[in-house]
PyMOL Python script that loads the backbone (N, CA, C, O; Angstrom):
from pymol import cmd

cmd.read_pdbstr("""\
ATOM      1  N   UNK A   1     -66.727   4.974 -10.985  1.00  0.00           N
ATOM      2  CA  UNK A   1     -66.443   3.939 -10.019  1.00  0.00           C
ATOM      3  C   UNK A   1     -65.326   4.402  -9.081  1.00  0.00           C
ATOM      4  O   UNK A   1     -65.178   4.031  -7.917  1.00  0.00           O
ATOM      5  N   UNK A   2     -64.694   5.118  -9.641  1.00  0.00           N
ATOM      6  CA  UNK A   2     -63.220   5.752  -8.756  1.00  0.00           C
ATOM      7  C   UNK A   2     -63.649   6.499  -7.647  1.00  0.00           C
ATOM      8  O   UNK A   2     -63.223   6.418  -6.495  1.00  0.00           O
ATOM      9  N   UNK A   3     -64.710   7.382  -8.179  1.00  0.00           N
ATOM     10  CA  UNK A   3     -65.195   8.606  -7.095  1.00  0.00           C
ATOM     11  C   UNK A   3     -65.522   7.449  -5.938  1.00  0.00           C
ATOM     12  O   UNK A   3     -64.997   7.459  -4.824  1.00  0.00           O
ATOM     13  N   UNK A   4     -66.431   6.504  -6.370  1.00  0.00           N
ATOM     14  CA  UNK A   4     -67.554   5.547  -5.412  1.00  0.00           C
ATOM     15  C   UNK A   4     -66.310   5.112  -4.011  1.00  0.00           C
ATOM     16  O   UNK A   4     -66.599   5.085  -2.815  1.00  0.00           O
ATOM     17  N   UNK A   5     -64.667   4.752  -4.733  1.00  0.00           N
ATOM     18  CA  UNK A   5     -64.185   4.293  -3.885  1.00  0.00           C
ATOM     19  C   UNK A   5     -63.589   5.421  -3.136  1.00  0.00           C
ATOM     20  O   UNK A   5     -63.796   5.712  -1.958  1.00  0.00           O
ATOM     21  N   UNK A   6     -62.814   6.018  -3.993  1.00  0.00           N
ATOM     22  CA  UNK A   6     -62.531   7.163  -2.707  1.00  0.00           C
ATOM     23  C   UNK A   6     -63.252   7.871  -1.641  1.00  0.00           C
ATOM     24  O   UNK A   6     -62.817   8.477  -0.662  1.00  0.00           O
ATOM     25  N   UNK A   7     -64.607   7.634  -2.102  1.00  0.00           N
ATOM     26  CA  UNK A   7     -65.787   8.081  -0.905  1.00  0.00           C
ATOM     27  C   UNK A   7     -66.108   7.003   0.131  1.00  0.00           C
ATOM     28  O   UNK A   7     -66.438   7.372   1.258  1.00  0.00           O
ATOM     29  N   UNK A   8     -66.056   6.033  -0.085  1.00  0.00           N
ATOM     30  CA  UNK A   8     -65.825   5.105   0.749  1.00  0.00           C
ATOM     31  C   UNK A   8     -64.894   5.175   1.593  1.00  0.00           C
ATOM     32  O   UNK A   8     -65.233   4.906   2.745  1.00  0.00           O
ATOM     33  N   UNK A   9     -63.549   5.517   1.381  1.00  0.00           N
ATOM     34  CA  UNK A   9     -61.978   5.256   1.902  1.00  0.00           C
ATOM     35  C   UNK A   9     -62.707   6.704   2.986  1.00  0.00           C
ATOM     36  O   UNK A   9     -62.505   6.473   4.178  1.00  0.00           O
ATOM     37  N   UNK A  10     -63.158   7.505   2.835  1.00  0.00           N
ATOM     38  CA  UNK A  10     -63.141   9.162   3.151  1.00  0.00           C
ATOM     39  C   UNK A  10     -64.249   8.678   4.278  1.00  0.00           C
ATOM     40  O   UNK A  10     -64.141   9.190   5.392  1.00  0.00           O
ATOM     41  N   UNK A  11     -65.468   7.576   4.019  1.00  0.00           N
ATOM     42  CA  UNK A  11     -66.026   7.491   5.247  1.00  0.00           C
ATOM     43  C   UNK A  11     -65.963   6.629   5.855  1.00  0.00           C
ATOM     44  O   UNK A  11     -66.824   6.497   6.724  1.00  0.00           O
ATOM     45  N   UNK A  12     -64.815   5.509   5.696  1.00  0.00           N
ATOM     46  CA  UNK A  12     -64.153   4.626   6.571  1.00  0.00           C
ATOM     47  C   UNK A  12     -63.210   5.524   7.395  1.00  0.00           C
ATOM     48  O   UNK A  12     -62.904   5.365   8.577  1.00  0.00           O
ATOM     49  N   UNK A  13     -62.929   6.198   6.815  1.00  0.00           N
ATOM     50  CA  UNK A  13     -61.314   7.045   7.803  1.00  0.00           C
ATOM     51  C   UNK A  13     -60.228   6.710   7.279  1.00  0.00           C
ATOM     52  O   UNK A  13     -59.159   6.949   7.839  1.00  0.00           O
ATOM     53  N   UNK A  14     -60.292   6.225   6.355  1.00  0.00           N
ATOM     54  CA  UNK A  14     -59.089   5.825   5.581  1.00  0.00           C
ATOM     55  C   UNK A  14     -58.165   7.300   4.895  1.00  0.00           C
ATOM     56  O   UNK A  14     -56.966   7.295   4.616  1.00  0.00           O
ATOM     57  N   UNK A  15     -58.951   8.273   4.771  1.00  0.00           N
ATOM     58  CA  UNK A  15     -58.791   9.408   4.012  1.00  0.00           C
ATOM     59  C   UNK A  15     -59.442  10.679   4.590  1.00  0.00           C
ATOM     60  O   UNK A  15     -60.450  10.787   5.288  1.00  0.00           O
ATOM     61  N   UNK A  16     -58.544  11.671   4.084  1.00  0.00           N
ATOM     62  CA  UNK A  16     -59.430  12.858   4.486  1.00  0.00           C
ATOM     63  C   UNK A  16     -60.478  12.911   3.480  1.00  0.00           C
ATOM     64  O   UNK A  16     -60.494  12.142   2.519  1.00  0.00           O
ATOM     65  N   UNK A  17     -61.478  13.935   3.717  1.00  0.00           N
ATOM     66  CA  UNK A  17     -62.337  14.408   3.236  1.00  0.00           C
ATOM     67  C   UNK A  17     -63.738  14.629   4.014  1.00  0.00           C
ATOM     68  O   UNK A  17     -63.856  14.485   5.231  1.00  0.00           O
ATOM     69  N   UNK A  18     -64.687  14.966   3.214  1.00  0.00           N
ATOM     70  CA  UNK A  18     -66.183  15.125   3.849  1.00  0.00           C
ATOM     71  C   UNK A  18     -66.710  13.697   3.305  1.00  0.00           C
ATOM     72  O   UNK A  18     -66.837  13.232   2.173  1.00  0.00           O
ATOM     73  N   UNK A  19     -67.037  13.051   5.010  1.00  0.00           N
ATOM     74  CA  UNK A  19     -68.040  11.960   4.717  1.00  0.00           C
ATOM     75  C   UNK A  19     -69.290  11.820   3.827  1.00  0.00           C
ATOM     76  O   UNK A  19     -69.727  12.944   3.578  1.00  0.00           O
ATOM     77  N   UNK A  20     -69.811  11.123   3.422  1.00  0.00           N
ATOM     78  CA  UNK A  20     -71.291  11.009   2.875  1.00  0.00           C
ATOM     79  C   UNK A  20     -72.179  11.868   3.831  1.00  0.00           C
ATOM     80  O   UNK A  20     -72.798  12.798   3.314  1.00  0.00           O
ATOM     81  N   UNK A  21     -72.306  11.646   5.195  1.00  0.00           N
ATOM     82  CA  UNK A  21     -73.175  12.292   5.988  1.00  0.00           C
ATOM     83  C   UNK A  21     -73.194  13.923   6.147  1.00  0.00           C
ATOM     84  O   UNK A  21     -74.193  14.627   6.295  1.00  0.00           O
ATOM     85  N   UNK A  22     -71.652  14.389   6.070  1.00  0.00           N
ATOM     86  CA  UNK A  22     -71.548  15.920   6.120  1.00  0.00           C
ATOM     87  C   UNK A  22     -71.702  16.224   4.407  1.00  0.00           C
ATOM     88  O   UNK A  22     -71.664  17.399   4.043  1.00  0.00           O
ATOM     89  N   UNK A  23     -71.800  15.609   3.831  1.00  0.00           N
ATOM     90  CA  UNK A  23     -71.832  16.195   2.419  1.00  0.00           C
ATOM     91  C   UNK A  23     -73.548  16.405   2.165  1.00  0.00           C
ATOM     92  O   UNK A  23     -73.954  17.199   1.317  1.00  0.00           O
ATOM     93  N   UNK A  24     -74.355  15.696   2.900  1.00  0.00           N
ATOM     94  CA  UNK A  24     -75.628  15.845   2.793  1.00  0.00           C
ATOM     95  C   UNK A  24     -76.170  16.590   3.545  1.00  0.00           C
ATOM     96  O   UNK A  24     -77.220  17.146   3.222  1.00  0.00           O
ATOM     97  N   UNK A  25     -75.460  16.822   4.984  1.00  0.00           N
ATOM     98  CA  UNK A  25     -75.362  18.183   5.370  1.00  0.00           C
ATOM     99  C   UNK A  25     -75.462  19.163   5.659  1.00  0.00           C
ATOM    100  O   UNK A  25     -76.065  19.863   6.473  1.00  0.00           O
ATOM    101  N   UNK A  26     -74.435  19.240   4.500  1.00  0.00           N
ATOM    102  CA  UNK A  26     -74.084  20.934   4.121  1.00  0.00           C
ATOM    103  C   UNK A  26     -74.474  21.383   3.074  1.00  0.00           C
ATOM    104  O   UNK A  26     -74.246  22.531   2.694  1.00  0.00           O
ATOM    105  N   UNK A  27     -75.728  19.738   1.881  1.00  0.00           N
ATOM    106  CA  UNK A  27     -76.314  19.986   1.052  1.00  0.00           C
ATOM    107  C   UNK A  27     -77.547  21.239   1.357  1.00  0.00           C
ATOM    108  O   UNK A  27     -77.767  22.410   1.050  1.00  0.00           O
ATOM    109  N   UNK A  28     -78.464  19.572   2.572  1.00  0.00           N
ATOM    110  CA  UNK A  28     -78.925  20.829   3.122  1.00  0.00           C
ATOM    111  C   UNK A  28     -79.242  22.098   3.908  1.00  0.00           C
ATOM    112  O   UNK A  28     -80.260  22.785   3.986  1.00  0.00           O
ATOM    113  N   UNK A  29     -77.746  22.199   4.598  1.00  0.00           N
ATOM    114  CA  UNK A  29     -77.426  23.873   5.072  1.00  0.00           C
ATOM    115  C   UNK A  29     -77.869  25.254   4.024  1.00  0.00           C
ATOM    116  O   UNK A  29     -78.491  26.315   3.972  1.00  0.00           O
ATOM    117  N   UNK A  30     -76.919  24.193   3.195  1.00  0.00           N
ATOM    118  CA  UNK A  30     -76.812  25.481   1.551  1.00  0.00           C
ATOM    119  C   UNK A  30     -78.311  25.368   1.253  1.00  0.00           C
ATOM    120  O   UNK A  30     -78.561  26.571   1.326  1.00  0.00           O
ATOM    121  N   UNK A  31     -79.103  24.986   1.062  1.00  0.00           N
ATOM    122  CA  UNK A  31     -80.411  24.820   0.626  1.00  0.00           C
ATOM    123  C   UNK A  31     -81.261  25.741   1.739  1.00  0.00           C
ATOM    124  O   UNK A  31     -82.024  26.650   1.412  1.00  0.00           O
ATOM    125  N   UNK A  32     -81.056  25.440   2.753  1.00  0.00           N
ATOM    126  CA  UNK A  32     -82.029  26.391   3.534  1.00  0.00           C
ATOM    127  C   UNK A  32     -81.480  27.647   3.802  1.00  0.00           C
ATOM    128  O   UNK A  32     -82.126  28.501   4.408  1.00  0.00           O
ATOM    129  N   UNK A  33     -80.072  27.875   3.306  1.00  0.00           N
ATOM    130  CA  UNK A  33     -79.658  29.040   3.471  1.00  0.00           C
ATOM    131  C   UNK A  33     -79.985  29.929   2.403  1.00  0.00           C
ATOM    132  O   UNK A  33     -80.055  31.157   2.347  1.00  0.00           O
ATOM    133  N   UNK A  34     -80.137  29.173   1.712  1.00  0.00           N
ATOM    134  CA  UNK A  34     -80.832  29.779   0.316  1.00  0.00           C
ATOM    135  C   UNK A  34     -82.164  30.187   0.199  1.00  0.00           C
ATOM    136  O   UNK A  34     -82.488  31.298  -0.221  1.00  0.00           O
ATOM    137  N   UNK A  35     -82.816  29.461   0.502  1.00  0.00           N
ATOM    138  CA  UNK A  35     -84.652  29.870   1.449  1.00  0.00           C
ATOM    139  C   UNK A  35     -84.391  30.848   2.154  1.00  0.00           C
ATOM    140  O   UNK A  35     -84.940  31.812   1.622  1.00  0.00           O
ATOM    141  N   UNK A  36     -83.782  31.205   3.196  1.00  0.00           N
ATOM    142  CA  UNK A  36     -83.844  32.295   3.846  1.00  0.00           C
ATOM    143  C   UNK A  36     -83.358  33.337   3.520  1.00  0.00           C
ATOM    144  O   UNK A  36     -83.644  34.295   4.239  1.00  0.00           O
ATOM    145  N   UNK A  37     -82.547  33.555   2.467  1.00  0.00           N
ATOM    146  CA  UNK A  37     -82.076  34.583   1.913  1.00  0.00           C
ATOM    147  C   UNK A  37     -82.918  35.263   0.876  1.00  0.00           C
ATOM    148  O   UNK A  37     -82.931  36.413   0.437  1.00  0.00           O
ATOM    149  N   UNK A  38     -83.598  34.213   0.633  1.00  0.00           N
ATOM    150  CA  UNK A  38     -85.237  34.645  -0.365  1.00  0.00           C
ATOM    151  C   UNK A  38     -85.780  35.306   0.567  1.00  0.00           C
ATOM    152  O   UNK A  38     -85.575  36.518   0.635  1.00  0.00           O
ATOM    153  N   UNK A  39     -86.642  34.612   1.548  1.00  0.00           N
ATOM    154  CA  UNK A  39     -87.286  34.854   2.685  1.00  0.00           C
ATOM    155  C   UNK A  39     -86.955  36.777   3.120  1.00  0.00           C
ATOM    156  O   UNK A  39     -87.654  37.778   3.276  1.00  0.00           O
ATOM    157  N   UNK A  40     -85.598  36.463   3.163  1.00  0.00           N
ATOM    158  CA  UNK A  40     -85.217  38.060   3.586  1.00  0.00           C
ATOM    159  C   UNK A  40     -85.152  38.917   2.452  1.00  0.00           C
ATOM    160  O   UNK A  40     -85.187  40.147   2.498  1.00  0.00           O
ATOM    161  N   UNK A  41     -85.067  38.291   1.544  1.00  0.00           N
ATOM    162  CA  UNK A  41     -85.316  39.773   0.304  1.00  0.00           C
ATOM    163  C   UNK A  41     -86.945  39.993   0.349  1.00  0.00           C
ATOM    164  O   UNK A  41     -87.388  41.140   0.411  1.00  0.00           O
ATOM    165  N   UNK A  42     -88.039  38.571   0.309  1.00  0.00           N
ATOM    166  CA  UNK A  42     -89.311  39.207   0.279  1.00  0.00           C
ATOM    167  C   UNK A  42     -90.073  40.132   1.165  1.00  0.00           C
ATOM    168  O   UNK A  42     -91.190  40.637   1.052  1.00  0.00           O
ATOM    169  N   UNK A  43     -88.711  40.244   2.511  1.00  0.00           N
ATOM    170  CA  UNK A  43     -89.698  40.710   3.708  1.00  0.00           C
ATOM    171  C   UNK A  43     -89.092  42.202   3.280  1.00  0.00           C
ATOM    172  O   UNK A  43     -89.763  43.192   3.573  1.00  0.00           O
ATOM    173  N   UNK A  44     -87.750  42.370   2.545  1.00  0.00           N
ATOM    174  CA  UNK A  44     -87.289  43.569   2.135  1.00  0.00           C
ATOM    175  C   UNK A  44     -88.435  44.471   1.684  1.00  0.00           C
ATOM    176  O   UNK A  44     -89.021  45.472   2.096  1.00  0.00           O
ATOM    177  N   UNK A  45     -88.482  43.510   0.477  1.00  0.00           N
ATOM    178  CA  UNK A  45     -89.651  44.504  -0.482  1.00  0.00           C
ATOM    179  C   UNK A  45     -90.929  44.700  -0.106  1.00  0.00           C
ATOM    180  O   UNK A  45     -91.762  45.333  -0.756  1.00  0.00           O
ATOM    181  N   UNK A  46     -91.131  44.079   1.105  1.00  0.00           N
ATOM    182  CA  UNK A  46     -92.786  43.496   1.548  1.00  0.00           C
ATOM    183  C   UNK A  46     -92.505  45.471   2.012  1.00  0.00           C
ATOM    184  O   UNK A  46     -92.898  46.416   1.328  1.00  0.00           O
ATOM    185  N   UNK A  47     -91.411  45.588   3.890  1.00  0.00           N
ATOM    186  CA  UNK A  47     -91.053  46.374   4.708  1.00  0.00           C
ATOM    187  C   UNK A  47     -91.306  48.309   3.616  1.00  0.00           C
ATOM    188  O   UNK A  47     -91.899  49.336   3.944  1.00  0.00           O
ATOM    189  N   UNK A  48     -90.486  47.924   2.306  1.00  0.00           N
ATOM    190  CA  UNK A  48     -90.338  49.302   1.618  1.00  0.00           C
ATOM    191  C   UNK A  48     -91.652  49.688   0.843  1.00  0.00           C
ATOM    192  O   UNK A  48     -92.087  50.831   0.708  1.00  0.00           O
ATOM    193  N   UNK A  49     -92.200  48.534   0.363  1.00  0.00           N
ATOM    194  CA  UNK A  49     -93.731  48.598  -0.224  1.00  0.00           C
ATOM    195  C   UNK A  49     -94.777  49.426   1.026  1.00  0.00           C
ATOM    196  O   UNK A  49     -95.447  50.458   1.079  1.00  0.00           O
ATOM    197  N   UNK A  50     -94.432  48.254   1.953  1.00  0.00           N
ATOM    198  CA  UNK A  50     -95.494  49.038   3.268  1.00  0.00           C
ATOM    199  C   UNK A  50     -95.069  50.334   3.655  1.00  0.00           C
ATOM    200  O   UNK A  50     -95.931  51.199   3.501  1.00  0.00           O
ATOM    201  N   UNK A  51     -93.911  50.736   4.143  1.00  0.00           N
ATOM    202  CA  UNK A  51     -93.106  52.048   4.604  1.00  0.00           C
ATOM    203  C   UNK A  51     -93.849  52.909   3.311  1.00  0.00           C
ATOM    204  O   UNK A  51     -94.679  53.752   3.653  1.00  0.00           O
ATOM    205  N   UNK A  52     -93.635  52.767   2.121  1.00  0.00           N
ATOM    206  CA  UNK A  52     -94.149  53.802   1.271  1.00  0.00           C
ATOM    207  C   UNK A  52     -95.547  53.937   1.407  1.00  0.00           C
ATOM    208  O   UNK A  52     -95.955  55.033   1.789  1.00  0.00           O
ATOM    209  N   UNK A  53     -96.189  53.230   1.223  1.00  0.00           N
ATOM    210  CA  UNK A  53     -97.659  52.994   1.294  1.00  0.00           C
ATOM    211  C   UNK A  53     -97.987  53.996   2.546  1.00  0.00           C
ATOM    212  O   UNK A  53     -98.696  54.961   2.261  1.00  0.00           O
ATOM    213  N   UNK A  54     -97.606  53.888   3.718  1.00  0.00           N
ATOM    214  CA  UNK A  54     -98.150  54.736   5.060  1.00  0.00           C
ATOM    215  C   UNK A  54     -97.336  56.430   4.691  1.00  0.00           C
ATOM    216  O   UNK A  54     -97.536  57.311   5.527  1.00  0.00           O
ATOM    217  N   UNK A  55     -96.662  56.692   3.733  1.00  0.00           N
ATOM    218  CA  UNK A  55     -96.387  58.005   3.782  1.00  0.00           C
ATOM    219  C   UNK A  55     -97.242  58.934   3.425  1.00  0.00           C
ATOM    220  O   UNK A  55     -96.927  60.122   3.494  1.00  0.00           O
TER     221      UNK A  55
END
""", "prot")
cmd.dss("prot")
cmd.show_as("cartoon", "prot")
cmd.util.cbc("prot")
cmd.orient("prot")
């Protein structure tokens, strides 16, 4: 119940912190930053698989 209020106080302006809205965010920033960092390892292994393959 404590957290509930201090998050409140934080998106009234009563307080610093990250609002409810930037906390969801930067939930999903981190989330798609995370997809794409997959994304770029599969195109890694896709790029060295193919490169070998044509030698």
């Amino acid at each position: 119940m404590r957290d509930w209020v201090k998050q409140a106080e934080v998106d009234a302006g009563s307080r610093n912190g990250l609002t409810s809205s930037e906390r969801e965010e930067l939930a999903a920033l981190r989330r798609e930053n995370r997809r794409l960092r997959e994304d770029v390892d599969v195109l890694k292994r896709a790029t060295a698989f193919f490169a070998k393959e044509t030698r």
